[in-house]
Every structure is written in C-alpha cells, then in structure tokens.
C-alpha positions in Angstrom: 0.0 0.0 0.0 0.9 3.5 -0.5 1.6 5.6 2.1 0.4 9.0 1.9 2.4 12.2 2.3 0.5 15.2 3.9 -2.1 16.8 1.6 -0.2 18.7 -1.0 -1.3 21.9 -3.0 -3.1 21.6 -6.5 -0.9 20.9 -9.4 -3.1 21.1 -12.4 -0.8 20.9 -15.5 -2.3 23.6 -18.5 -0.4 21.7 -20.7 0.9 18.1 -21.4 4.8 18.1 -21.5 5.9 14.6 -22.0 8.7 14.8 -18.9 7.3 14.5 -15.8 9.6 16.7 -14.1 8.9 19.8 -16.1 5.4 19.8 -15.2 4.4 23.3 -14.1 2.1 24.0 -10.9 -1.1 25.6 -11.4 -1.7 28.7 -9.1 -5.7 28.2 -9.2 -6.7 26.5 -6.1 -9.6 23.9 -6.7 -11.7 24.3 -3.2 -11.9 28.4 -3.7 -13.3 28.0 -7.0 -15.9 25.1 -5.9 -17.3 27.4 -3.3 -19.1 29.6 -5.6 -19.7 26.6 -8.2 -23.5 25.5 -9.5 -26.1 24.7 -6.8 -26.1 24.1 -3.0 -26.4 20.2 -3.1 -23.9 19.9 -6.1 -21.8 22.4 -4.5 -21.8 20.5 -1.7 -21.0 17.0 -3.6 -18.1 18.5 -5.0 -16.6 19.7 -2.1 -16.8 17.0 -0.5 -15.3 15.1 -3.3 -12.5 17.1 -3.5 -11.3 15.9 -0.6 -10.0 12.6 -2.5 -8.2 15.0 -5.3 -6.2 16.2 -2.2 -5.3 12.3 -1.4 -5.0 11.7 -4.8 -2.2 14.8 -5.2 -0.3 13.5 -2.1 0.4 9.9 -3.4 1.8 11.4 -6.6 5.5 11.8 -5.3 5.7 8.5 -4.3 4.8 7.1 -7.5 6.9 9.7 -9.7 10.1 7.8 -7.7 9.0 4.3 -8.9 10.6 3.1 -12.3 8.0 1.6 -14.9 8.4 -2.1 -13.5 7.3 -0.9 -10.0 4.2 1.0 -10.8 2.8 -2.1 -12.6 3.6 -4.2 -9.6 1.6 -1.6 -7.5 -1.3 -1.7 -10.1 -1.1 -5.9 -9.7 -1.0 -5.5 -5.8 -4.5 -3.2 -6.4 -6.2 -5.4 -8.6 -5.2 -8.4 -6.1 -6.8 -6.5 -2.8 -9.8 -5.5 -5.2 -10.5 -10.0 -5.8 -9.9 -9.9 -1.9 -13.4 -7.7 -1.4 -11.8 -4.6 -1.0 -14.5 -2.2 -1.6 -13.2 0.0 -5.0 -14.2 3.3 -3.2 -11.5 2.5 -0.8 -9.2 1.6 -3.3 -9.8 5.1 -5.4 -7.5 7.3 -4.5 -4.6 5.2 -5.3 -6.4 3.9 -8.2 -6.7 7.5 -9.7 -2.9 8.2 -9.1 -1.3 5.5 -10.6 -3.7 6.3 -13.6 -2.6 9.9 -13.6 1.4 8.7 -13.5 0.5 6.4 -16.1 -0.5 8.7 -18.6 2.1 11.3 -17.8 4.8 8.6 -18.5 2.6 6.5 -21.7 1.1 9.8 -23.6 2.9 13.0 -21.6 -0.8 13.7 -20.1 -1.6 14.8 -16.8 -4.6 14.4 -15.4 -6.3 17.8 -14.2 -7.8 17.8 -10.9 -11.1 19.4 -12.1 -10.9 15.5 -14.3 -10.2 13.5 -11.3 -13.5 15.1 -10.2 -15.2 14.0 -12.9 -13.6 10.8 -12.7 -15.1 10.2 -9.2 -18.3 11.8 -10.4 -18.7 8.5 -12.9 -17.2 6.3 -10.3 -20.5 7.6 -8.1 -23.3 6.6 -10.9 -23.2 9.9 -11.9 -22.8 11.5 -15.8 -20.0 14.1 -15.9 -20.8 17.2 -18.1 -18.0 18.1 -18.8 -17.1 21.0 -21.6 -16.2 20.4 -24.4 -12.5 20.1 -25.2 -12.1 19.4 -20.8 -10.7 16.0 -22.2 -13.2 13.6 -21.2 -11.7 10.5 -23.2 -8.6 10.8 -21.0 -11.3 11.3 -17.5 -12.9 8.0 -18.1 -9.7 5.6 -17.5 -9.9 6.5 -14.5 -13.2 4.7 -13.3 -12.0 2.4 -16.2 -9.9 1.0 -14.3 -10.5 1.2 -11.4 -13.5 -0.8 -11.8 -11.6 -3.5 -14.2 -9.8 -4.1 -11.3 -12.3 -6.4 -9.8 -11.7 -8.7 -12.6 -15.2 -8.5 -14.6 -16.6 -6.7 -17.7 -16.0 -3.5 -18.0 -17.4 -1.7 -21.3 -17.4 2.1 -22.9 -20.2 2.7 -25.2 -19.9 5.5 -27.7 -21.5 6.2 -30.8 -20.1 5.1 -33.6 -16.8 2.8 -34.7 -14.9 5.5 -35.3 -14.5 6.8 -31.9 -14.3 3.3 -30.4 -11.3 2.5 -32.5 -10.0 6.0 -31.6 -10.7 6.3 -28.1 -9.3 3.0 -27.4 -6.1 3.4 -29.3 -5.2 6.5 -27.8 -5.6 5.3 -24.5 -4.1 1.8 -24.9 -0.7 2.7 -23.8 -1.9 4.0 -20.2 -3.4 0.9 -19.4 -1.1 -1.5 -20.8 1.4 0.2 -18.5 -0.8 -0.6 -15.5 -1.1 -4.6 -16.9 -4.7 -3.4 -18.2 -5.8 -5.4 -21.5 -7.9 -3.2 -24.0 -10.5 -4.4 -26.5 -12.7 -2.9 -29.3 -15.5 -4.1 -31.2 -16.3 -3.1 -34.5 -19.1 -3.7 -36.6 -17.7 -6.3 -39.1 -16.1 -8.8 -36.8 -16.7 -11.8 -36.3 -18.2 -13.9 -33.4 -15.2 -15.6 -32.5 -12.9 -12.1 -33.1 -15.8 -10.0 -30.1 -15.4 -13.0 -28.2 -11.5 -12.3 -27.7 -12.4 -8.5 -27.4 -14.8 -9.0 -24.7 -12.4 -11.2 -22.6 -10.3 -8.1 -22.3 -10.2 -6.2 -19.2 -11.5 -2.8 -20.9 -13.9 -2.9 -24.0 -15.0 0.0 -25.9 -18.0 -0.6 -28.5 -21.0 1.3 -29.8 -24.2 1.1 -27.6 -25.7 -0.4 -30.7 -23.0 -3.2 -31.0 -23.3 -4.0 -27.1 -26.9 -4.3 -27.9 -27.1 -6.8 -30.4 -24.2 -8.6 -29.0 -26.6 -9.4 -25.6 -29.7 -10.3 -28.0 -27.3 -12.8 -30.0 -26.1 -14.1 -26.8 -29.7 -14.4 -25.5 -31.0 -16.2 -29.2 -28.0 -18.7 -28.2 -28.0 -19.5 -24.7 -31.9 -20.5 -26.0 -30.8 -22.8 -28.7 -28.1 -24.4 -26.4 -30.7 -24.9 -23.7 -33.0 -26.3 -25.9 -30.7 -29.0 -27.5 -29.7 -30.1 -24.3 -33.5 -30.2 -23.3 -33.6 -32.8 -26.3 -33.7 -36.6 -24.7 -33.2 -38.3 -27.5 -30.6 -36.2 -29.4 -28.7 -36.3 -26.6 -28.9 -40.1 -26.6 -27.6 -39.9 -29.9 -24.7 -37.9 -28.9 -25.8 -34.9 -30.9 -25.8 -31.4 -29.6 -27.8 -29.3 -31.9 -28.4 -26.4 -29.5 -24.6 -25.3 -29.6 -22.6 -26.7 -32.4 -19.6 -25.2 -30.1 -20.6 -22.1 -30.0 -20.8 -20.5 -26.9 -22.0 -16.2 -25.6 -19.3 -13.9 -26.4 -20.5 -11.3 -23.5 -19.3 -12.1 -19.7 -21.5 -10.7 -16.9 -23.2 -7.0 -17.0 -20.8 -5.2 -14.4 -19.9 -1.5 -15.5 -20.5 0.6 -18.5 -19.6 4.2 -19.1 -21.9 5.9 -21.5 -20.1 8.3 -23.9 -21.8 11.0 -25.0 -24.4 9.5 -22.6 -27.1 12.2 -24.0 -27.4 11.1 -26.8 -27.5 7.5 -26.5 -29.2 7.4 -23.4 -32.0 9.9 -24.1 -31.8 10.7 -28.0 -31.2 6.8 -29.3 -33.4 5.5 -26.9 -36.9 5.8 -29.1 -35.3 3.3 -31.3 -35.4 -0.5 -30.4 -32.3 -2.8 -31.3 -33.8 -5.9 -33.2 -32.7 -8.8 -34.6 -35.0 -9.8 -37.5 -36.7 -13.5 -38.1 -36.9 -15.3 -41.0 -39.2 -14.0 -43.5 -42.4 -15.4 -44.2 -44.1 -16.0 -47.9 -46.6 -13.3 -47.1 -44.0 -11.0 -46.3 -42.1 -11.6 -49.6 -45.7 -10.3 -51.1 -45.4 -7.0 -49.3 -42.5 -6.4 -51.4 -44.9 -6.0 -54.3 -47.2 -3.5 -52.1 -44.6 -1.5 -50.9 -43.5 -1.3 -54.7 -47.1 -0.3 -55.7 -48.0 2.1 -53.2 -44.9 4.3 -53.5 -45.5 4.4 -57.1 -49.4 5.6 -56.7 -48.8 7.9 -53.7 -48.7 11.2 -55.5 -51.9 10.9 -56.6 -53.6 11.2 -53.4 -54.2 15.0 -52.1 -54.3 16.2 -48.7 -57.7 17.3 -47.3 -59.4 15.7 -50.4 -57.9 12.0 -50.0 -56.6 12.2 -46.5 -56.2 14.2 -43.1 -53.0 14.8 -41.8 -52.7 14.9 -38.2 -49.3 17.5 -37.9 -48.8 16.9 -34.0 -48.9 12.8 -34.6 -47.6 12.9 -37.9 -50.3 10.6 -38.6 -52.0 10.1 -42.1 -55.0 8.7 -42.2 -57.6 8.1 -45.5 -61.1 9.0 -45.6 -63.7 7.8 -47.6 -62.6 9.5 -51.5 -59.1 8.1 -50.4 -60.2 5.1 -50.0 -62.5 5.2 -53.0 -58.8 5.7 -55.3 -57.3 2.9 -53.7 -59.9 0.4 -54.8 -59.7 1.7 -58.6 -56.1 2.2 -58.7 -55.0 -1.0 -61.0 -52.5 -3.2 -59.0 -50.2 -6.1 -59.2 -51.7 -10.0 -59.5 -49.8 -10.7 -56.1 -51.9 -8.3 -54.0 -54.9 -10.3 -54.9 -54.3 -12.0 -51.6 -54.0 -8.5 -49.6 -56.8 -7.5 -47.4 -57.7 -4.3 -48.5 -58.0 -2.7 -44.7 -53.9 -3.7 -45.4 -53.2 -2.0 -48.8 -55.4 1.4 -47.0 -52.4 1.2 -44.6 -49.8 0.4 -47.2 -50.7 4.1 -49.2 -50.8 5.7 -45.7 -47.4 4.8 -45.0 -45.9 5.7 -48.3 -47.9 8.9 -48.1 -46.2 9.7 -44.7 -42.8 8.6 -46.3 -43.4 11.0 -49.0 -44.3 14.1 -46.6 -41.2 13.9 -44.3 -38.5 11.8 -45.2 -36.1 13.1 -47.7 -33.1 11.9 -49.1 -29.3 13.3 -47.5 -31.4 14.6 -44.4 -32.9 11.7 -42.9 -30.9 9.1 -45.1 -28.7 8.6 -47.9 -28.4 6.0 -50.6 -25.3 4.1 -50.2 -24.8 1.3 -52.5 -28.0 0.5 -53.3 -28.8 0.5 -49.4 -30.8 3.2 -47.7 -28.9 3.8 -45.0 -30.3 6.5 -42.0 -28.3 9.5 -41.4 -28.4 10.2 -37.3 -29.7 13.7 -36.7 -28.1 14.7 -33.4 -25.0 13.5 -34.7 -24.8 13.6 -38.2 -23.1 10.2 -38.6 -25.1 7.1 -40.6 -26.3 4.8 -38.3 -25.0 1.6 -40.2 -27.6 -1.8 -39.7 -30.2 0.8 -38.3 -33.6 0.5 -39.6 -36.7 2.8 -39.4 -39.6 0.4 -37.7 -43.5 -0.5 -38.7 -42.7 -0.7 -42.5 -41.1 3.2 -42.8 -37.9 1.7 -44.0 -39.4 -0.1 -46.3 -41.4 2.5 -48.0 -38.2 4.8 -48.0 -36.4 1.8 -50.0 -39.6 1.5 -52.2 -39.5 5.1 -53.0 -35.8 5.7 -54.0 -36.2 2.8 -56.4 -34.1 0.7 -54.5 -34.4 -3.3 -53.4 -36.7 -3.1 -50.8 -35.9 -5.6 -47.7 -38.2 -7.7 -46.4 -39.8 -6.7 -43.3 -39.5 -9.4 -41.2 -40.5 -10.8 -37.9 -38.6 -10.0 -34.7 -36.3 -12.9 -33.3 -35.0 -10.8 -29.9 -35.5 -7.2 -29.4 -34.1 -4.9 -26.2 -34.8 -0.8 -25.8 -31.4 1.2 -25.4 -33.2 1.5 -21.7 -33.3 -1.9 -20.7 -30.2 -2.8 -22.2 -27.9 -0.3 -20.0 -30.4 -0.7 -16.5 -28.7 -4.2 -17.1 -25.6 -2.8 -15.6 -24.7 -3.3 -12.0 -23.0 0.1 -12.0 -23.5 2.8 -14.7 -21.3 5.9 -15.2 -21.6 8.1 -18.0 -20.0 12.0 -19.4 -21.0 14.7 -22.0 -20.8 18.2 -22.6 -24.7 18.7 -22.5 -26.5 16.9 -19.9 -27.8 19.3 -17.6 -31.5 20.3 -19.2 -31.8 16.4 -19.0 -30.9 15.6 -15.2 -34.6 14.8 -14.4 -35.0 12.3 -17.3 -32.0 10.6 -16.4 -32.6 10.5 -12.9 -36.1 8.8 -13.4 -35.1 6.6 -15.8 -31.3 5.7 -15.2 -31.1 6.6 -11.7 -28.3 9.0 -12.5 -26.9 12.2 -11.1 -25.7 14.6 -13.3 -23.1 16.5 -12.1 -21.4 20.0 -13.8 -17.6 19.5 -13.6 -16.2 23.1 -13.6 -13.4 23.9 -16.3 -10.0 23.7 -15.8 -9.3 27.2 -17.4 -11.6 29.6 -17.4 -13.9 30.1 -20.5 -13.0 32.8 -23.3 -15.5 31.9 -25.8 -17.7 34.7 -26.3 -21.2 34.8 -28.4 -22.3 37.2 -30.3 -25.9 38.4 -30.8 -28.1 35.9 -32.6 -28.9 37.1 -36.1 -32.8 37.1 -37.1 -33.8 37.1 -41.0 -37.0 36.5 -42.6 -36.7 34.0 -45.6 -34.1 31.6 -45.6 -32.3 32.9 -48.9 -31.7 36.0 -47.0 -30.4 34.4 -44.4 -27.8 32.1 -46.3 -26.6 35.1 -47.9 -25.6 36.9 -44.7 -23.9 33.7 -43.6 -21.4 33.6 -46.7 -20.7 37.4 -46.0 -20.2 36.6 -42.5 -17.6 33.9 -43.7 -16.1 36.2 -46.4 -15.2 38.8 -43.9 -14.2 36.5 -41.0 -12.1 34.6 -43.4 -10.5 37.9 -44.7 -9.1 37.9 -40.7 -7.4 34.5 -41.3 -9.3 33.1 -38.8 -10.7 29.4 -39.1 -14.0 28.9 -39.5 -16.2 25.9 -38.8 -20.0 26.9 -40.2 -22.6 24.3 -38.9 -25.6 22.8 -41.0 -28.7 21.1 -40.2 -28.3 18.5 -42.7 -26.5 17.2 -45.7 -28.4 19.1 -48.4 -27.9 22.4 -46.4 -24.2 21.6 -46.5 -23.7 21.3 -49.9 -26.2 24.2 -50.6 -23.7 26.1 -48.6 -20.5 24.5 -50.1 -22.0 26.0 -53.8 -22.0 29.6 -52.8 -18.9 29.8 -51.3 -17.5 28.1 -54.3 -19.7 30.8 -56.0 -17.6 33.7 -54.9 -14.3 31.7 -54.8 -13.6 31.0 -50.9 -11.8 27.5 -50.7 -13.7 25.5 -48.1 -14.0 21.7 -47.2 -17.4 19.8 -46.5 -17.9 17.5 -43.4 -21.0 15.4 -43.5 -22.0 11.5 -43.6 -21.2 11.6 -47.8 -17.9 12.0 -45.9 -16.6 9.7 -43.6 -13.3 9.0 -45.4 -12.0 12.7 -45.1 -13.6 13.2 -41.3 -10.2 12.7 -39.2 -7.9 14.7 -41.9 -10.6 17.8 -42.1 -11.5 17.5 -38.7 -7.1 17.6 -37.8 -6.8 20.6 -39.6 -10.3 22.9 -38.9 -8.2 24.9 -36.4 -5.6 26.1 -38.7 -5.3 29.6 -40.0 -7.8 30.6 -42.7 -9.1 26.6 -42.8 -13.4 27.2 -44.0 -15.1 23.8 -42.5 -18.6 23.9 -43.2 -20.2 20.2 -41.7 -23.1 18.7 -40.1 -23.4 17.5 -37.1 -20.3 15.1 -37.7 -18.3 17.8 -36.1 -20.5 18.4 -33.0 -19.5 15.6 -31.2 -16.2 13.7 -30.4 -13.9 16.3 -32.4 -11.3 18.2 -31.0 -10.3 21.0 -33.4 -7.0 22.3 -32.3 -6.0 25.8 -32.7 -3.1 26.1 -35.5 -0.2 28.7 -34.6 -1.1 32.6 -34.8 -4.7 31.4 -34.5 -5.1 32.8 -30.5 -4.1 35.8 -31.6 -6.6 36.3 -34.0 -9.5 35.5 -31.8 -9.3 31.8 -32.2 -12.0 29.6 -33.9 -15.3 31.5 -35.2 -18.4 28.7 -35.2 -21.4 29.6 -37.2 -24.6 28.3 -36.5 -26.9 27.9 -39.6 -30.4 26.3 -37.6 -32.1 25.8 -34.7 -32.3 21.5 -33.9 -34.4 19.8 -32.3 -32.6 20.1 -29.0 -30.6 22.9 -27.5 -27.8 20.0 -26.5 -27.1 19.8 -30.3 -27.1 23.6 -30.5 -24.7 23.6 -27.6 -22.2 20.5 -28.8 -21.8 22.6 -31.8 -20.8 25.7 -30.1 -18.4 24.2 -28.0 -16.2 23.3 -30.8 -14.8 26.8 -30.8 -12.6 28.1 -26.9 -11.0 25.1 -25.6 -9.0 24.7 -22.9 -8.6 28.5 -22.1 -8.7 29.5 -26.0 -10.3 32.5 -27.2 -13.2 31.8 -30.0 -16.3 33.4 -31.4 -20.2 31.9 -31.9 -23.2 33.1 -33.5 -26.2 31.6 -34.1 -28.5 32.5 -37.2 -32.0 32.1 -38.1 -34.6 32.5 -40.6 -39.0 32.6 -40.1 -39.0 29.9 -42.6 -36.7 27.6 -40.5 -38.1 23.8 -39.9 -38.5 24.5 -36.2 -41.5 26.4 -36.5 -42.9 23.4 -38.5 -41.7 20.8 -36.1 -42.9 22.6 -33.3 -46.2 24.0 -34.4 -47.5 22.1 -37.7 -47.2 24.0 -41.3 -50.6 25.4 -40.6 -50.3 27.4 -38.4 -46.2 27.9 -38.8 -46.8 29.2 -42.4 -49.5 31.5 -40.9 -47.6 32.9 -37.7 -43.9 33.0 -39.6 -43.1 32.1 -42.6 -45.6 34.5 -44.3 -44.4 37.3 -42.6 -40.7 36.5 -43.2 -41.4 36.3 -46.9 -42.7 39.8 -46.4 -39.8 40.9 -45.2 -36.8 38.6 -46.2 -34.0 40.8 -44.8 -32.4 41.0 -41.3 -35.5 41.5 -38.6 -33.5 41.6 -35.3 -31.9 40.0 -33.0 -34.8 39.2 -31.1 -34.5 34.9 -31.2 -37.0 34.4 -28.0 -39.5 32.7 -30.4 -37.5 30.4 -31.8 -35.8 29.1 -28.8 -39.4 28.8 -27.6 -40.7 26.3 -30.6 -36.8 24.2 -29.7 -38.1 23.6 -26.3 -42.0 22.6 -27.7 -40.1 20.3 -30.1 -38.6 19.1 -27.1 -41.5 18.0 -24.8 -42.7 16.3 -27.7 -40.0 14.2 -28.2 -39.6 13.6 -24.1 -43.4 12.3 -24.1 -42.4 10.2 -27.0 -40.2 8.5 -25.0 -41.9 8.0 -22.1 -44.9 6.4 -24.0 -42.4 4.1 -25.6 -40.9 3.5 -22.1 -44.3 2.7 -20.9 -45.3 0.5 -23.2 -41.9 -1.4 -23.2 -42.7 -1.5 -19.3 -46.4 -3.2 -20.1 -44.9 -5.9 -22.7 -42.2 -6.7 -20.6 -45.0 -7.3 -17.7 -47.1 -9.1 -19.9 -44.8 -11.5 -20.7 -43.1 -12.1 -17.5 -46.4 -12.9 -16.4 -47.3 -15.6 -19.5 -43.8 -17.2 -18.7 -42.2 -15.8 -21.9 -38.6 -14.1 -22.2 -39.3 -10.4 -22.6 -36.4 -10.1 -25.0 -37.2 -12.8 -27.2 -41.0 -13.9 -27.5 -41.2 -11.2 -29.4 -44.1 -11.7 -31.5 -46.9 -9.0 -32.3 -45.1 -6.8 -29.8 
C-alpha cells in the first residue's frame, strides 16, 4: 500500500509536456473555486469530493520515484486486494494516481484535478458534463480502471466505430502500463474475433453493437438450452443447441456511456432488433410496398386524407379510400386485405411528406442507409420500424428488404439498467438531469473547467426567408475569413451543407465539406479545422467527439469562429456545436443565425399554423429583422416536450410488454411476436 504524504497543494498541468519533471504547478486552487460553483447540493458533492483529489495529489511523489516495473507491480498489488473484497471506493484514490502517472509517462498527459473530479463523479453513478474540449476520453480511464480491477466486464459505449477505435487506441498505452488489457468491437467482426475482445479487461463498443451482442447471446443460450432439453438427441450424442458455440459477452458489471445524451436519451426511441426469417406473405409486401410508393402522388391532402401534424399521422377518408380500390394493382396483392393496402398508401404517403433523401438518409450502394440527426453520422444496420424503411427503399427505387419478424428485441433503456454500476459523461447533460434520474437513476453532475472560458457569443442574427439568411452567412464567412481566422459553419443536414458548399464556391472562398457523404476525409478535415484561414462547413459530424485544435497565430486572431446555420431539435445539439470553438482557455467566437422559414417552427407547431404565424411574414420581409430569437428558442423547447413524451410512452409501453410476458412465462427479449 501506499503511504500518503501530507495533503499537498493543487498541481493542475495547462499543458501536457511529455517529462514528468517539467510539469508546471497551477496557481488556481480547486476548493476556492468550488465554493461559488453550481447549486447548493452539487456544491456541496463537490466539495466533498475534493477531498479525494487532495489524497490523490499527495500519493503522486511516491509514485513519480517508482521506475515503470514498479508502478505495474503496485497496479497488480491493487487489482489483487480489489479479488480480496476490498471495496473499490476505498481503493480510489490510489487507483486514480497510478492512472494519472501512467498517462504522464505513456502519452505525456496529466490528469487535471477538475478531471479526477469528474472521474469520481462517474465512479459515483453519476454523468459528468464536462465541456467540451475538458478531455473527457482521457477522464474516463480513470473509473475504467479502477473498476476492471475487480476482474469483470467492463465496457465504454460511444456512438459510432470510429470513436471506439479512436478512443481506445489512444488510451491503450496508459493501461497496458498498468497490466490493463484493452478491447474494441467493431461492426464487421466476427463472433469468435468479439469474443477475444470482450475477454479483455477494458472494452469500448458502440451502444448499438453491445446491444445486439446481448440479443445474440440471449437467441443462443436458447438454442443451447433447448438441445440439451432434447432426450433423445442427446442419446444420440448430438448437440444441436450449440454446435460449439458459446456467448461472447461475460456478466453486465460496469459501463460508461459516452456521449451519454445522446444514446441514453436521443437513441433510446429506437429499439435494437434482430430480424426472423421471412415469411411467404411477407415476400408479397414487397410488391405492395412497390405499388403504393408508385401511386402515392396521386392522393391530395384534405381531399384523399387528413393529416394529423402533432402525430404525424396520415390517415384516409372515404374518397381516399374510394382511389385505392380503382387504382389498378399487381396480381400478387390479390391475396391483400384491402384494410392492409389502405395502410400500405398511408405509410408511403407519410414517407413522401417527411422523409427526404441526404437529411434523414442517404443511398449508399444500393442501401438506404439512415443519417443520425443529433450527430450527423449514418447509423449503419439501423432501420426505421413499422414498414417506414421499407417505403423509403420503395420510393428511391431501390431493393426493398423484407420486413421481417422479430427474433430478440431490447430498448437502449433496458439494455444499459442491465448494468450493475453505470457511469456516463458529455458536454450537455444538464436540461436532462430529471429524465435521467427517473429513468437511469443517475446524477448529473457539472464539472467546472480547468481554465476559465474565453469563448464569447455574439448576438443571434434574425432574417425572414431563408435565402436572406444564407446570404448573410457567406458574407459573415467572407469577412471573417479575410481575418485568417478558421472557421467551422454548422448545417442542419446534408443538403444544407452542400447548398452552402455551392456559394462559397460561388464567390471563390476554398472550403471543405464534413458530412456522412464523408466519412473517409472526417479525421484529416477535422485535424486541420483549427488552422489559420481553414473554412469547414459540416453537419453535425463535427458536433461531437472532435477536438479541433488551434493552429499557430490562430489565438491571436480570436481563435476559432463557429457559425450556426439552424435551430435543432434540441438545445444540446445547438450547444455540442458551439463548444467546438474556446478550448481549454482559448479565445473563439459563436453566432447563431435564423430565418421565419426555418423547420423549427414546422416541427414545433405544424405547417398550418407555422406558415400562418412565420413564414408569411418573413417572406414579407426577407432581410435581417432583429436580434430578437426568444421565439424560436421557444418552438426548440416545444419540439422538445414532444419528443420527451415520445419516449416515455415508448418507455411505458416497453414496461407493459415486458410485464405481460413475464407474467405468460415468456422471455421479454425474445417472445417477441406481435409486440
């Protein structure tokens, strides 16, 4: 065991030198600055917390004066009195430190104390928000490993591949120095490739990935069971349950949630299932989907069907249904109930009225694949549910798949409440706390900076057509860019990118387009957004997980300049974009722009009445209104509510199945059937 030295003063490192004895000593003392940080009762957490940063500091000469050999014999002696039963709370302070040395001495990074904080913070089943550019990835070894030290699974799930891979990688070298084995899993490996990841002390994933890894597990363990339940093949020495296959998951200990907004709250209205078989009458409603995307523009809203704008729901009345039954059909929808084919025009109708091609999805060979609104990434193997993703494939002409039956299924919810302890960190997690409270059981708790914040936003910009508006913003980028600053201008979606890409090629400003089209270029355009007179004009791609570094001369031009084209659905997207710009102490510039005819006057109020309120009146007058953006902040947080009730009804009625079939004897996750 350590001992500990008396408590010594903060030494928060503003930079990371690589030698461990040139590290400078931070001035800024971490109690004074709690004292007058957030609310009482996290105030108070936080405080009290920092009381381990102080142990924390005083175990760090010791360990400077061990050679590598020595600290990885102190990180075995951990893990050993962690199998004893040591409680890991106990064991955290020393835990932290040796991390701390450990990446001083693998990547020349040192730990700030404002990130031990928010390294207990996740320890305590608590999300860190963190800002952005605080260095979260390099936070969450700590509770890492300090919980793989009790010998049992211990996952990170972020959102996508890329940052797995990343993440992982760059923090390989820390553990390995503490005798800490790292794993990844990746979309296209194989079973017997995840199993040797997950039997790794540390695996980072996607949330998605974790997901159907448990369902396949579950789909096994049933076949397995089953073939043993078999008397007679058995008997015959046959095992057809297993054919030597066995779960590549261990047990459900500890996951930390990456970005934990967004997968915990924004990817949980979406189910992970693993399709069945398909039947011979569901190789017919190939043919319908075919048909009814084909015949769709013929029906007329009011005089075929009412559109319900706060359900999005589209639903025929009597004329409408009058069409269908003259429309001419194929010879294979003989066998379709009509009450079916009503709801097959319906669906392509709705398909038709508000999905559309490089917003919500693009066509990748010959696949429609979805593009991920909060963070601008394709969701690869995700698919729209009820038939939707059908009728999007029907309608861009492409081979529609067969909508299948559901073999296992398991919300984003109950997959991660499977955890015995649950940790999570993002930049924007606050105007969520209650949800994730309720639903999780987790705090959130604000991590203060460990520099004080020079970004500074400018007024919000109000026009009243969108032309107008797109205009300003390539003057805004002409003169900006005329500074040599670096620019990163952020879009809504793919079209609006490459709308924008065509006038600044239009008046001869060299740029470079970020968006899901993209995914090749993202790491080389994100490396070099922060460099002098660099235009980066992306979707949400570069909202989250990017760290645009500032290129030399670029602080003393006022740093990076973030442009914000739109409104989203959620102020979190609004604010993950923002925070690309005064890192770590560095000076940058926001401003947000918006137009009467945006979308979230539509999304929040129905074209109806948005067309009436706003968009007439900013065709009226096109140019710059004011700076006046209370309204439109107003319709974000109605778009909002919506989407929160959303979730709880799909929480509820996720709760109610699961009850249902508990109660029949059935496995909730796979008798799946009509649910």
């Amino acid at each position: 065991m350590l001992e500990t030295p008396a408590p010594a003063r903060e030494t928060a490192t503003a930079a990371a030198p690589a030698d461990p004895q040139t590290r400078p000593i931070a001035s800024v003392d971490l109690k004074s600055r709690l004292k007058s940080f957030g609310g009482w009762a996290q105030r108070r957490r936080l405080l009290r917390w920092s009381e381990l940063v102080d142990r924390i500091n005083a175990l760090e000469p010791a360990l400077k004066a061990l050679d590598h050999h020595q600290l990885r014999k102190q990180s075995l002696a951990l893990k050993y009195r962690a199998k004893s039963k040591e409680p890991l709370d106990k064991l955290l302070p020393e835990a932290f430190a040796l991390v701390r040395e450990a990446g001083v001495r693998a990547l020349g990074m040192r730990h700030f104390d404002v990130q031990m904080l928010g390294g207990i913070a996740m320890f305590h089943r608590s999300i860190a928000e963190m800002e952005t550019g605080e260095g979260k990835t390099l936070t969450a070894t700590l509770p890492l490993y300090l919980h793989s030290l009790a010998g049992r699974s211990c996952h990170l799930a972020t959102v996508n591949d890329y940052l797995a891979r990343r993440d992982a990688e760059w923090m390989r070298p820390v553990y390995e120095m503490l005798g800490v084995s790292v794993g990844v899993i990746e979309t296209e490996m194989t079973q017997p490739q995840r199993r040797k990841q997950y039997e790794c002390d540390i695996t980072y994933g996607t949330a998605k990935e974790f997901g159907f890894d448990f369902l396949r597990d579950r789909l096994l363990l049933r076949r397995i069971s089953e073939g043993q339940s078999d008397f007679i093949a058995s008997m015959l020495g046959e095992n057809r349950g297993q054919g030597g296959e066995k779960p590549v998951q261990r047990d459900a200990y500890f996951c930390l949630v990456d970005e934990a907004d967004n997968i915990l709250i924004d990817d949980a209205r979406t189910p992970l299932i693993i399709s069945a078989l398909p039947s011979e009458e569901q190789k017919i409603a190939v043919d319908c989907y075919a048909w009814a995307a084909e015949v769709q523009d013929q029906f007329q809203e009011d005089e075929h069907y009412e559109y319900d704008h706060e359900k999005k729901k589209v639903e025929l009345n009597a004329a409408g249904r009058r069409l269908v039954r003259q429309l001419a059909k194929p010879d294979a929808m003989d066998r379709v109930g009509m009450y079916h084919i009503y709801e097959y025009i319906e669906r392509a109708i709705k398909v038709g009225r508000e999905f559309y091609l490089d917003r919500h999805y693009v066509v990748r060979d010959g696949e429609i694949v979805i593009v991920d609104e909060s963070t601008g990434r394709l969701a690869e193997g995700r698919k729209w549910r009820a038939g939707i993703h059908q009728a999007v494939e029907a309608k861009q002409g492409v081979e529609v798949t067969v909508e299948t039956g559901q073999a296992a299924r398991i919300t984003v919810q109950d997959y991660f409440l499977r955890y015995e302890n649950l940790g999570g960190m993002t930049g924007t997690a606050r105007t969520s706390a209650r949800e994730l409270k309720k639903i999780y059981k987790l705090n959130v708790v604000s991590v203060p900076t460990n520099l004080p914040s020079q970004r500074e936003r400018l007024p919000d910009a109000v026009f009243g057509a969108q032309a107008a508006k797109w205009d300003a913003i390539a003057n805004e980028i002409r003169e900006i860019h005329a500074q040599g600053r670096p620019i990163l201008v952020g879009t809504r979606t793919i079209e609006k990118s490459e709308l924008l890409s065509r006038m600044l090629d239009a008046i001869g400003i060299e740029h470079h387009v970020l968006n899901a089209n993209k995914i090749a270029e993202e790491a080389d355009i994100v490396a070099r957004g922060g460099l002098r007179g660099r235009v980066t004009v992306s979707t949400n791609m570069a909202g989250r997980g990017t760290d645009i570094k500032l290129g030399p001369g670029v602080a003393e031009l006022g740093g990076l300049h973030v442009i914000c084209t739109e409104l989203h659905d959620s102020a979190r997207i609004d604010r993950q974009l923002m925070g690309r710009c005064a890192r770590q102490g560095d000076p940058g510039t926001v401003q947000q722009f918006m137009a009467l005819e945006d979308d979230v006057f539509e999304n929040a109020y129905g074209p109806k009445k948005a067309e009436r309120r706003f968009k007439t009146r900013g065709r009226n007058n096109p140019g710059l209104l004011s700076t006046d953006s209370k309204a439109f902040y107003r319709a974000q947080r109605k778009v909002e509510r919506k989407h929160f009730r959303d979730r709880r009804i799909l929480m509820h009625h996720e709760k109610e199945r699961k009850k249902m079939q508990v109660a029949m004897g059935q496995d909730p996750y796979l008798d799946t059937a009509g649910a």
